[in-house]
C-alpha atoms as one frame of an Amber mdcrd trajectory, in Angstrom:
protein
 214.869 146.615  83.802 213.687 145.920  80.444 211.584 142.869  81.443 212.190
 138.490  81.028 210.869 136.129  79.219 210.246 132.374  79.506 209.575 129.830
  76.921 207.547 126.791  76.708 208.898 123.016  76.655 208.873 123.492  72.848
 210.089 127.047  72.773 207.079 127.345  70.388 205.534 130.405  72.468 206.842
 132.736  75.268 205.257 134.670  77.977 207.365 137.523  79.771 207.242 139.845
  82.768 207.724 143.697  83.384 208.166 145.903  86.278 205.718 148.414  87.014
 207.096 151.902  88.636 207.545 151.588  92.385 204.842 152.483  94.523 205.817
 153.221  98.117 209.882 151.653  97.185 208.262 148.528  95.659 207.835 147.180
  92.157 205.577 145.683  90.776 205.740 143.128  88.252 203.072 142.290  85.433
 202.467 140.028  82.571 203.304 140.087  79.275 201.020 137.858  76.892 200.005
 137.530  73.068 198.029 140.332  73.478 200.653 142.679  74.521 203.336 141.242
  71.606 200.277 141.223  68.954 200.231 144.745  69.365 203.359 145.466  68.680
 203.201 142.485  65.916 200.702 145.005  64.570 202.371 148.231  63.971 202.351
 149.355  59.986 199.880 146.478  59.613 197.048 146.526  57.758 195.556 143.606
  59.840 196.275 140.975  61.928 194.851 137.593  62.661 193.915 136.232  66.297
 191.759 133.332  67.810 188.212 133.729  69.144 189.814 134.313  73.299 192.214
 137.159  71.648 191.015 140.098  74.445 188.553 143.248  73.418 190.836 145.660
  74.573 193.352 144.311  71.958 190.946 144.923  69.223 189.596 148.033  70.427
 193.117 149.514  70.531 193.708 148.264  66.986 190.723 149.741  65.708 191.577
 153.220  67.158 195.345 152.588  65.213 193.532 151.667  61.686 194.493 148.225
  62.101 191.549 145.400  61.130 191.296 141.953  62.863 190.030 138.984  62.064
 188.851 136.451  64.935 189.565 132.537  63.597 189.205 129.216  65.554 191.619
 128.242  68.452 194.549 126.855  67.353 197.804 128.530  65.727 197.315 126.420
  62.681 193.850 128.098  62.373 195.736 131.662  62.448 198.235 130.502  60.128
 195.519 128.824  57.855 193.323 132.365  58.070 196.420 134.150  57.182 197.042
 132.305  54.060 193.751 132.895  52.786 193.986 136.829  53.197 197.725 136.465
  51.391 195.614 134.118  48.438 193.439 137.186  48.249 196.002 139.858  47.561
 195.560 140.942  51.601 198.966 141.346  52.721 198.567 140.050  56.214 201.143
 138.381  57.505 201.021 137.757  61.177 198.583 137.039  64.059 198.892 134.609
  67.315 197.411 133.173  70.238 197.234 134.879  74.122 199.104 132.221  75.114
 202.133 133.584  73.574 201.727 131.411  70.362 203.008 133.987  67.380 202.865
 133.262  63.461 204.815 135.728  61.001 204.475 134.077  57.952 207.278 135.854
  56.440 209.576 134.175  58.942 208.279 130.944  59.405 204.582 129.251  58.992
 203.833 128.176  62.655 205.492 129.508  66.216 208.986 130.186  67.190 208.635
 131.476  71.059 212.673 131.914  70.903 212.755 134.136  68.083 209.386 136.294
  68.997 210.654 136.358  72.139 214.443 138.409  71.146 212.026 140.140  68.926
 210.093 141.531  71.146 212.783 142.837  73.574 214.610 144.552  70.405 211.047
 146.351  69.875 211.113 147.788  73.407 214.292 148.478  73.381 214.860 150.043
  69.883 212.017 152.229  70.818 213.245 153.347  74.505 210.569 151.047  76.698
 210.335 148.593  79.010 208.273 145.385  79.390 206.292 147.421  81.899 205.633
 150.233  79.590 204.230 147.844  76.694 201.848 146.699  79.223 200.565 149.853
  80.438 199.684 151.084  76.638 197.104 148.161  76.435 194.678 148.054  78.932
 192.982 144.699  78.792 189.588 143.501  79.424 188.938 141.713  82.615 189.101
 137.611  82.003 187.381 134.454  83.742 187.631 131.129  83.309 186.296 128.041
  84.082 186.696 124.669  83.367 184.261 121.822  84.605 184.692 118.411  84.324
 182.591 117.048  82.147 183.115 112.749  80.927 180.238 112.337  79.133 180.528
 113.252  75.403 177.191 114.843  75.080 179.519 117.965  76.632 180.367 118.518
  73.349 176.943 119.657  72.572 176.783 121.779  75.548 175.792 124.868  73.627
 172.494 122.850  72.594 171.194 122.864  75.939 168.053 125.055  76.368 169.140
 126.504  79.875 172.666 126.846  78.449 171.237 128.943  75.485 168.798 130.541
  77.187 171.402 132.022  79.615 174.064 132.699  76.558 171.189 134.814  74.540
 169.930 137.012  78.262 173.897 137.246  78.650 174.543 138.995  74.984 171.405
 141.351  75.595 173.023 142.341  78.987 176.580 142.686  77.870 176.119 143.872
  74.242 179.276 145.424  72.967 181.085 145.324  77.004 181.428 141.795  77.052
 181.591 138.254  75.434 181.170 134.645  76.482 182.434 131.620  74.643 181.282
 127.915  76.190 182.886 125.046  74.222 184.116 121.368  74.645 187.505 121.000
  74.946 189.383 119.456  72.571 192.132 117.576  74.640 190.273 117.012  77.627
 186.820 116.140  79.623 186.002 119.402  80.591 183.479 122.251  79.288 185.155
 125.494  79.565 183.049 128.845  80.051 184.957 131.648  79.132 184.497 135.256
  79.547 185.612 138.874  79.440 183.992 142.558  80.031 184.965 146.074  80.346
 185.572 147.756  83.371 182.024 148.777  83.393 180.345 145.581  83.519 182.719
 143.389  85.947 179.908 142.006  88.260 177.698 141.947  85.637 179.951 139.410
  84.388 180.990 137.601  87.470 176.639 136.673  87.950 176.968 135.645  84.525
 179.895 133.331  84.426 178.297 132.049  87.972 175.014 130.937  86.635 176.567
 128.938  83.186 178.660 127.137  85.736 175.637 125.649  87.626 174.227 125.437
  84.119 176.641 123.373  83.143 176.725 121.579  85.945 173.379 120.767  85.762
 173.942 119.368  82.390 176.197 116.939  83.291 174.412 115.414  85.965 171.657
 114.868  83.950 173.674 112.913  81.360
């Protein structure tokens, strides 16, 4: 079972799924993301380009290859818009994406083709003898959280301004330092505030108080506005 993928309503992105080896006669089935297909996106790069939720143990395994990353804003056009700048500067970086699936190439085309990334990254596996399941297992990713609060008023969208919000972002980088990060932003299509988060292994519950105490943060914010 080399694995399955699914696109979007646009076919601009895909997600897939691989099987795991079978553990008491049962399989087990895992996801693949942008993560795992930036990865492979990355092989005989010199660097790649991903938005600021692209997961730590991405970049940590592309460090330990020799490949350089580059965080941008959220938004494909933002990686394709990065990746035009490193091209205007003689970089020859040509691709980058989004977790969600969202890949540029700008060799192929300037914004996301799920269809195409998708066939391409079965012919990877395949070409090189693996499985879905196997591309997962070579990247261990950081543990994720998020949460999203519903927030009408529009003073959410200076959230980060808040002194208890602040407060708890600056005590959270001193805890976490290099084993976790923490974004908290406005969304852009919707009412909500979003609190975002990752860590290694190491520093799980250290996260999980963390997360937990910007939420009532947050909270707090918006009744108060």
């Amino acid at each position: 079972f080399l694995g399955a993928v699914a696109n979007d309503g646009d076919a601009d992105r895909f997600m897939g799924i691989g099987a795991l080896p079978a553990l008491g006669g049962q399989s087990r089935l895992v996801e693949i993301n942008g993560n795992h297909a930036m990865l492979a996106l990355a092989e005989n790069q010199a660097g790649i380009v991903g938005t600021e939720y692209t997961n730590s143990g991405l970049v940590r395994r592309l460090e330990q290859q020799g490949v350089a990353f580059e965080y941008c804003a959220n938004g494909d056009v933002n990686v394709t818009a990065a990746l035009r700048d490193k091209q205007a500067g003689g970089q020859p970086w040509t691709r980058g994406g989004e977790f969600t699936g969202h890949l540029i190439d700008t060799e192929w085309l300037s914004s996301g083709d799920g269809v195409r990334m998708a066939g391409w990254l079965a012919a990877y596996a395949a070409t090189s003898g693996r499985t879905f399941g196997d591309l997962y297992q070579e990247l261990p990713l950081w543990s994720e959280q998020m949460v999203k609060i519903p927030f009408e008023s529009i003073e959410r969208d200076d959230i980060k301004q808040s002194e208890r919000v602040a407060s708890l972002l600056h005590s959270a980088k001193e805890t976490l330092g290099d084993n976790g990060r923490l974004i908290v932003r406005a969304s852009g299509t919707e009412p909500v505030v979003r609190i975002w988060g990752e860590s290694a292994s190491t520093h799980h519950k250290r996260l999980n108080t963390i997360v937990a105490n910007l939420t009532l943060a947050v909270r707090a914010e918006k009744e108060a506005s």
